[in-house]
C-alpha positions in Angstrom: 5.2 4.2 -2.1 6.9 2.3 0.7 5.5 -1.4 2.2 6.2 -2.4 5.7 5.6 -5.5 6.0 6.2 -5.9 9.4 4.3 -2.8 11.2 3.4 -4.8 13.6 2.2 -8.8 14.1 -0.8 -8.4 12.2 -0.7 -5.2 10.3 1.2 -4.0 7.0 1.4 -0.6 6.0 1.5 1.3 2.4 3.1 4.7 3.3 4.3 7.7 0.7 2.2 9.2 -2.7 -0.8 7.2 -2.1 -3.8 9.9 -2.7 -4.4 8.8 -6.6 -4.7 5.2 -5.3 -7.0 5.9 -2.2 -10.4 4.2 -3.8 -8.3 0.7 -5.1 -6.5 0.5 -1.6 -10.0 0.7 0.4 -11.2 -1.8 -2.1 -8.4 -4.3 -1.0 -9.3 -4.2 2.3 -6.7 -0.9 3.5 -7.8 1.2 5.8 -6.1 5.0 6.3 -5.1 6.3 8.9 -3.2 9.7 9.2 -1.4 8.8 12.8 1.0 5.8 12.0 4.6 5.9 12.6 6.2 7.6 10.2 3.5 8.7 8.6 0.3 8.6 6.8 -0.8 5.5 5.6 -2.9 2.8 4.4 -3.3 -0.1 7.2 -4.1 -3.7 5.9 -4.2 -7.1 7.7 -1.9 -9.6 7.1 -4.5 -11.9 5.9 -4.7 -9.2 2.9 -1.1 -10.0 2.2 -1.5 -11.2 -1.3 -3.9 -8.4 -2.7 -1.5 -5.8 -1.3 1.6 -7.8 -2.9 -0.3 -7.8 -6.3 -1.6 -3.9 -5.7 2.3 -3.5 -5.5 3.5 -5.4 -8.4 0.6 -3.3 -10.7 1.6 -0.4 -9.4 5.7 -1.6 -10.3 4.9 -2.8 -13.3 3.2 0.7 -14.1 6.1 2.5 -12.7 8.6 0.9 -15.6 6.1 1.2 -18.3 5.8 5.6 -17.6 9.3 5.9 -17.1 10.7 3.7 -20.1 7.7 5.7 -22.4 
């Protein structure tokens, strides 16, 4: 997964291997949307900033624990 957190002025986007995540994104406020530049992708406000930096950091976090296991 990919963040841009500059999509526009008031939108950040989570693009990439998002399907297994789909119900904890919604829950944080992303909204998908299958039309974005450069692909599918989860849409969130800026105001959401901080739940998607700490959705990121989990998933990181996760990441390093499956690959050191």
């Amino acid at each position: 997964m990919k963040v841009d957190w500059e999509y526009s002025d008031k939108a950040i986007v989570i693009q990439g291997e998002t399907k297994e995540y789909k119900e904890e994104l919604a829950a944080i406020g992303g909204k998908f949307n299958a039309m974005l530049r450069g692909g599918p992708g989860w849409v969130f406000s800026k105001r959401n900033k901080t739940k998607v930096e700490e959705f990121m950091k989990k998933q990181s976090m996760t990441a390093t624990q499956t690959s050191i296991v």
